[in-house]
C-alpha positions as CSV (number, residue, x, y, z in Angstrom):
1,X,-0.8,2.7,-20.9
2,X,-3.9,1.6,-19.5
3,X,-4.7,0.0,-16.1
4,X,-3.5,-3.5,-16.7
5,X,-4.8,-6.4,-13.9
6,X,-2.6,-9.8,-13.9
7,X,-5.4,-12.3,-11.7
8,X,-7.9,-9.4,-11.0
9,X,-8.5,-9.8,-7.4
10,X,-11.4,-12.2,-6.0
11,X,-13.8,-11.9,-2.9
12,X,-11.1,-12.4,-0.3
13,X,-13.0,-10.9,3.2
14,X,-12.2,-7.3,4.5
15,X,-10.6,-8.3,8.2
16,X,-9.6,-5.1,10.3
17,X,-7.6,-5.9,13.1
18,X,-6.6,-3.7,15.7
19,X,-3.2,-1.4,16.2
20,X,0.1,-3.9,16.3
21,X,3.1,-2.8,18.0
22,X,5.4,-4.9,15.2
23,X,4.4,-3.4,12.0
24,X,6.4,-1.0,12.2
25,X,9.2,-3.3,12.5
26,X,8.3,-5.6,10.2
27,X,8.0,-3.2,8.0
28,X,11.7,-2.1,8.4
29,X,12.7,-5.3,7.9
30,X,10.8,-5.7,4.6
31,X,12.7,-2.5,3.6
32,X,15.7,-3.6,4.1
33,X,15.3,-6.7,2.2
34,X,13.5,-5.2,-0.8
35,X,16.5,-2.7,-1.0
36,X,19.0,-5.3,-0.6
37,X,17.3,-6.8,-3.5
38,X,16.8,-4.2,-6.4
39,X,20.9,-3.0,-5.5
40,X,21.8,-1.2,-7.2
41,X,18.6,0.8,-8.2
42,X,18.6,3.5,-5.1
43,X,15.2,4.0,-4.0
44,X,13.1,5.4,-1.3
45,X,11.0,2.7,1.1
46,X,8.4,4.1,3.1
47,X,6.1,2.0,4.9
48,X,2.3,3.8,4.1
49,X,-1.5,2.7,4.5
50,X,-3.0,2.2,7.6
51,X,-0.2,0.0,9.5
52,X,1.6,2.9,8.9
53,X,-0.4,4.7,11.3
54,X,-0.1,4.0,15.4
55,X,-4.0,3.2,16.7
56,X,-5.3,2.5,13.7
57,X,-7.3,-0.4,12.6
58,X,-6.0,-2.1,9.6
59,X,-6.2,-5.3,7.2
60,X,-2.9,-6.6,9.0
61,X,-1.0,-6.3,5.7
62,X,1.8,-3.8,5.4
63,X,2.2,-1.4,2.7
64,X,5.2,-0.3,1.4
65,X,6.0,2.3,-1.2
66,X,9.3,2.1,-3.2
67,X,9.6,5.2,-5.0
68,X,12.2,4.9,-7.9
69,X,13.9,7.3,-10.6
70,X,12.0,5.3,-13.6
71,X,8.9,3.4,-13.0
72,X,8.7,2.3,-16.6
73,X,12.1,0.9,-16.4
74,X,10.9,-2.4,-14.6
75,X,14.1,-4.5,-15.5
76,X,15.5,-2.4,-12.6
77,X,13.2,-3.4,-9.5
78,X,10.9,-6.0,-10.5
79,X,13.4,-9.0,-10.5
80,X,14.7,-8.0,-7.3
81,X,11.1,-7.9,-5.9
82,X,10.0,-11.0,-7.5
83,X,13.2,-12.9,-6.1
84,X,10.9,-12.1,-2.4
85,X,8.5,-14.0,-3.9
86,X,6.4,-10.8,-4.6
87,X,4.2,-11.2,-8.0
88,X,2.9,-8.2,-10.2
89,X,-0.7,-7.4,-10.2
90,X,-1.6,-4.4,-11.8
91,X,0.6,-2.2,-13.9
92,X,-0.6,1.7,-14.0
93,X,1.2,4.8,-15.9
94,X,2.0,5.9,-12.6
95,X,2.0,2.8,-10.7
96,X,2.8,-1.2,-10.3
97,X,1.6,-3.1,-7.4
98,X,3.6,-6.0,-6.5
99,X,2.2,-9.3,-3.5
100,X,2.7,-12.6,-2.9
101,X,1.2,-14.9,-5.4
102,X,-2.8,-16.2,-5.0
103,X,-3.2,-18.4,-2.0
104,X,0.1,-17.6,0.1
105,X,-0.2,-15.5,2.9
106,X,-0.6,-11.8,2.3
107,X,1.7,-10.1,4.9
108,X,3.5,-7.5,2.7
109,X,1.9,-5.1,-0.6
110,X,4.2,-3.1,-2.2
111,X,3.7,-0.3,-4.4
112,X,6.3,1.4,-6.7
113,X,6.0,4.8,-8.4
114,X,8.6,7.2,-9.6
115,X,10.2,10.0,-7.6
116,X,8.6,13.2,-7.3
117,X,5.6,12.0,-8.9
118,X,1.7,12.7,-7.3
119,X,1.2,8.8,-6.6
120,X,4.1,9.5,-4.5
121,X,3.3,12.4,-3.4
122,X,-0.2,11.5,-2.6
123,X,0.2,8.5,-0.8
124,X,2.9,10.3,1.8
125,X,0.7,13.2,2.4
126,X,-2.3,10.9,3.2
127,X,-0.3,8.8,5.7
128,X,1.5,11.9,7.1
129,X,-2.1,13.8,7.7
130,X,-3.3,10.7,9.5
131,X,-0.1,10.6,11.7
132,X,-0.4,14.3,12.8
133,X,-4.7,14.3,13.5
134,X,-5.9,11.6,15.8
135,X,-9.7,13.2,15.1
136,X,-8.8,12.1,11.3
137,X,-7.6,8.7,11.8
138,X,-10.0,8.3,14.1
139,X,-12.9,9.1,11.3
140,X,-11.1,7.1,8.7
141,X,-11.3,4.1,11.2
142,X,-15.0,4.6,11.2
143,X,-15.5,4.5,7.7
144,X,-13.2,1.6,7.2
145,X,-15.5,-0.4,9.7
146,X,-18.6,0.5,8.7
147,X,-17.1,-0.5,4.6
148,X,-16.2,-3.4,5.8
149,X,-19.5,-4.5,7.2
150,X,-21.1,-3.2,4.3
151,X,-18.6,-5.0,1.5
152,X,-17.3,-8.2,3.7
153,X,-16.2,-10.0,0.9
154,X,-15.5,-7.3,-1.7
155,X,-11.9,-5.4,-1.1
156,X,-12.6,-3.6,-4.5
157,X,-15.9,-2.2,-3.0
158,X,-14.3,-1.8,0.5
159,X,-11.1,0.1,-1.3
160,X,-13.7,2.5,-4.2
161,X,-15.5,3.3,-0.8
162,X,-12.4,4.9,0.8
163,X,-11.8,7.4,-1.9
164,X,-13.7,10.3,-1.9
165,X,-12.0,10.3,2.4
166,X,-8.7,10.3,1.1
167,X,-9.0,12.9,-1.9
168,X,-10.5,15.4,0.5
169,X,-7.4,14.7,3.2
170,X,-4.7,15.0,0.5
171,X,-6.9,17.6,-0.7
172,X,-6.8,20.0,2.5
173,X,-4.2,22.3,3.9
């Protein structure tokens, strides 16, 4: 399977907002509604990305993960997610990314992947090495701002420019 876009995204602005005291909780409260809604598929919900982590700038959208046994088996959490008004955007072998549709407010992105795999895996260790080294986040904040003045309008720019910073923190022990 190939990287598959549904509406590739468009030059929608790169807006970093500071630390907010309710992500987290909104973020529960997404979880329990996206696990109320793919019942009876059991999955782990873990809120990720940079609201994820206390003090740290961030486009004020949450990220969630929802890690389940089979991603290729879709009939088993995409319904659920689509019934919150979530659309899918890009399919991956390892990974589907769900949001609201074009033009609605973007408060919520979730990702699924399978259990035990290296998106998973990945993803967790990135937020997890952010959470336990303020010097890290604190250089990851300084890259996001200075992407963002460099690629305003371009998230695909402003997100290809993040990479190489988050392969070498997954990377190191």
């Amino acid at each position: 399977m190939t990287n598959e876009w549904f509406d590739r995204p468009g030059g929608e602005p790169v807006e970093l907002k500071e630390s907010d005291p309710l992500w987290p909780l909104v973020a529960a409260e997404w979880t329990n509604r996206i696990q109320s809604a793919i019942v009876p598929t059991v999955a782990r919900i873990e809120h990720v990305g940079s609201t994820s982590i206390p003090g740290l700038i961030a486009k004020p959208v949450l990220d969630l993960q929802v890690s389940v046994p089979d991603i290729n088996d879709e009939s088993e959490y995409r319904p659920g997610l689509e019934s919150l008004g979530l659309v899918l955007r890009q399919r991956e072998p390892d990974h589907r990314f769900f949001r609201p549709p074009a033009g609605e407010p973007r408060l919520v992105h979730v990702h699924v992947c399978e259990e035990g795999s290296v998106w998973e895996h990945d993803v967790l260790r990135f937020r997890d090495r952010l959470r336990a080294d303020p010097n890290l986040a604190a250089e990851y904040a300084t890259l996001k701002l200075g992407l963002a003045d460099r690629f305003g309008t371009d998230r695909l720019s402003y997100n290809n420019g993040k990479a190489q910073f988050i392969s070498r923190v997954i990377a190191s022990e």
